[in-house]
Steps between C-alpha positions, in 0.01 A plus 500: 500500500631822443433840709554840419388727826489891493819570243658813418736597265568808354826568259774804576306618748531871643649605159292668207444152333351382792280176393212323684548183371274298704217618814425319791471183261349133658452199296398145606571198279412149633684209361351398132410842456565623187422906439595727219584924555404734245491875500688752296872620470615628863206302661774310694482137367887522442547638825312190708656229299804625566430586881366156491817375379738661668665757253487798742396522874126638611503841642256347778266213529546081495535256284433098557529208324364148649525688860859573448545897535726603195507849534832594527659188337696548213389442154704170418423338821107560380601218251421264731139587476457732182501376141495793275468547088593823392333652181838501350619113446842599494466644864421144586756294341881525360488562103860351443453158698283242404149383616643226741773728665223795551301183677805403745564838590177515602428213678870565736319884571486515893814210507851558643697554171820268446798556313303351177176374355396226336206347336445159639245206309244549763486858473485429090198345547316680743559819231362295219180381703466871607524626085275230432211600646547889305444249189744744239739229450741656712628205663623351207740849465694518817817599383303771255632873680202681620547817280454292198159417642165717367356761743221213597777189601693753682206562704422172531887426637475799763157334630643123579765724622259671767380142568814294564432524891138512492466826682191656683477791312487523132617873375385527104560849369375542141629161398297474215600845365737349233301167419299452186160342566507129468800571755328686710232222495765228599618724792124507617516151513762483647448760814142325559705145586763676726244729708344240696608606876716771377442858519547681167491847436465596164542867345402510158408787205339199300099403568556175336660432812205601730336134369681305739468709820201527758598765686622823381625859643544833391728773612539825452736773661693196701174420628196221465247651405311146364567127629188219418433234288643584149097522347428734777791774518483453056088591508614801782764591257249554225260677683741741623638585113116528386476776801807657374427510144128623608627771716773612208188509290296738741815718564523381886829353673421134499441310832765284709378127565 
């Protein structure tokens, strides 16, 4: 489960770019919970993933994952518990190695390093089952290097990344933003048989994506202004742009739901 309580975090404070990044925030995600944020550029999405994560430290307010407090641990001891996808699949993998080193440095993340690593057979396999289930073929193209990979396997490569160590949080920012469609399909697929028990938080620009989520929040101005069942908070949404375009109509200053 994951817990966000009453975070702050405002950037270069007390100068003239002062930026309130995020107000007073709370969010509460029960295991299997899968939720998507949406809201505009500056909303703060960004901001909480990376809060989440562990990029930067909270100005104020807690953070918990499975009733550990992880506030002010650093971001690559979060591994432990945090998988993350970044919308750029080159943030999540090494271009110049290939698929099956990108896997083992993943899967020794959190370990003591040694003087060298090495790919043993039962690691081999456990990577190939893992690519298997993506069903792209990518198993059979271990040695390929990543950067030769299209925009949709790379993705595909940083996700059994995030999953190596089955974590309790799931981080997926934009991970479809480089995919074509039948690859965004397979990666649908694919988060709907890894979500079961695991928290996943999802921010996304694409509504194709909103198919495979039931719950569903919006902020605005580092704040929640929406959070309900994805049907709900979309038939609010709607409502609230009708208002607005009725209002523009009639010359008023549209209403705040």
């Amino acid at each position: 489960m994951l817990h966000v309580e009453h975070i702050h975090k405002t950037f270069f404070a007390g100068t003239i770019n002062e930026k309130v990044a995020l107000q007073d925030l709370s969010l509460h995600l029960a295991p299997g919970d899968f939720v998507t944020v949406i809201g505009g550029n500056g909303a703060g999405k960004s901001t909480l993933l990376n809060s989440i994560a562990g990029v930067f430290p909270i100005d104020s307010g807690k953070i918990v994952i499975d009733g550990v407090d992880i506030t002010k641990t650093p971001e690559h001891k979060r591994a432990k518990y945090i998988g993350r996808v970044f919308q750029d699949p080159m943030m999540g993998t090494a271009a110049g190695m290939m698929i099956e080193e990108n896997l083992a440095i993943a899967a020794r993340r959190g370990k003591t390093p040694g003087l060298k690593w090495s790919l043993n057979e039962k690691d081999h396999d456990w990577f190939v089952e893992m690519l298997k289930e993506l069903d792209l073929g990518l198993e059979n193209r271990m040695t390929a290097k990543v950067g030769l990979l299209s925009g949709g396997q790379r993705q595909s490569v940083a996700l059994a990344r995030a999953l190596l160590h089955d974590p309790e949080v799931l981080i997926l920012d934009e991970p479809t933003s480089n995919m074509d469609t039948d690859s965004e399909l397979m990666l649908q697929k694919r988060l709907q048989t890894v979500m079961d028990g695991r928290t996943v938080v999802l921010v996304t620009h694409r509504l194709s994506m909103l198919r495979i989520v039931e719950r569903l929040i919006v902020m605005e101005n580092g704040q929640i202004k929406m959070d309900g069942p994805r049907d709900m908070v979309l038939q609010r949404l709607r409502e609230r742009s009708r208002q607005s375009m009725n209002a523009a109509g009639n010359g008023e200053r549209p209403a705040r739901t």
